[in-house]
C-alpha positions as CSV (number, residue, x, y, z in Angstrom):
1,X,0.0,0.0,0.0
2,X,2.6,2.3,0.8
3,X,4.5,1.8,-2.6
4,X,1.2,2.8,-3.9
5,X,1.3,5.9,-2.6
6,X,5.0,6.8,-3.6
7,X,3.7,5.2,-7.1
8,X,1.3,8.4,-6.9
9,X,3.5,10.8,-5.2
10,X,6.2,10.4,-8.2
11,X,3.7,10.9,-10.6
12,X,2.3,14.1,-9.2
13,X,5.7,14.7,-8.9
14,X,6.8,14.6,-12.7
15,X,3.5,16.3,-13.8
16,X,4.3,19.2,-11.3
17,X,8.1,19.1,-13.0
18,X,7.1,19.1,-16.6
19,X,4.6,21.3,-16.5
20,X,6.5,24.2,-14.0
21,X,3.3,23.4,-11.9
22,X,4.2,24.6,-8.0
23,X,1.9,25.8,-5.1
24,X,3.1,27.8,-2.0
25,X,4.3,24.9,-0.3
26,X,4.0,21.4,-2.5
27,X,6.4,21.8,-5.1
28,X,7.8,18.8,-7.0
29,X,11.1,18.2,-4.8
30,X,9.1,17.9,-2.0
31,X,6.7,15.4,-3.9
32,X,10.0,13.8,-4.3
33,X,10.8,13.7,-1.2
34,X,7.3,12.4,0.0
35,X,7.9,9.7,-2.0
36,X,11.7,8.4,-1.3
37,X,10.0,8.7,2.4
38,X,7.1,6.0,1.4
39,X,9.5,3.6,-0.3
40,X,11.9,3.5,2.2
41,X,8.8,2.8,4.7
42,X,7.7,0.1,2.2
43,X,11.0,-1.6,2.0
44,X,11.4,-1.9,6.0
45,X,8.6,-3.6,6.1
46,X,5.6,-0.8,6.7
47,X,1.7,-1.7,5.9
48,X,2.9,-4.5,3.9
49,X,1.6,-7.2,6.0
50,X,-1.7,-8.7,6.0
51,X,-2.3,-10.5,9.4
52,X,-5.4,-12.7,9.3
53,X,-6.6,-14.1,12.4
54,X,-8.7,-17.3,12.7
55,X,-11.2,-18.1,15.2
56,X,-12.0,-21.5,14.1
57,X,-12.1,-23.7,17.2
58,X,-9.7,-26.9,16.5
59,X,-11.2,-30.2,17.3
């Protein structure tokens, strides 16, 4: 999930870079940035696990 969202954060990221796009605050470095930070969270291991619990009773 989070290499989703740095999936999405690079891409606003180029569009903001090729078109010269910037707000006051969100400009495409720090879309850059935003992103480096969610891949690094993905690759140590952040909201990439899926824990299932059962409640089935053994017999």
């Amino acid at each position: 999930m989070v290499a989703a969202v740095a999936a999405v954060l690079f891409g606003l990221a180029l569009l903001f870079q090729l078109t010269g796009f910037a707000l006051s605050v969100i400009t495409a470095e720090v879309l850059v940035t935003a992103g480096l930070l969610c891949v690094a969270l993905h690759l140590a291991g952040v909201g990439n696990t899926v824990q299932v619990r059962s409640y089935r009773r053994r017999r």
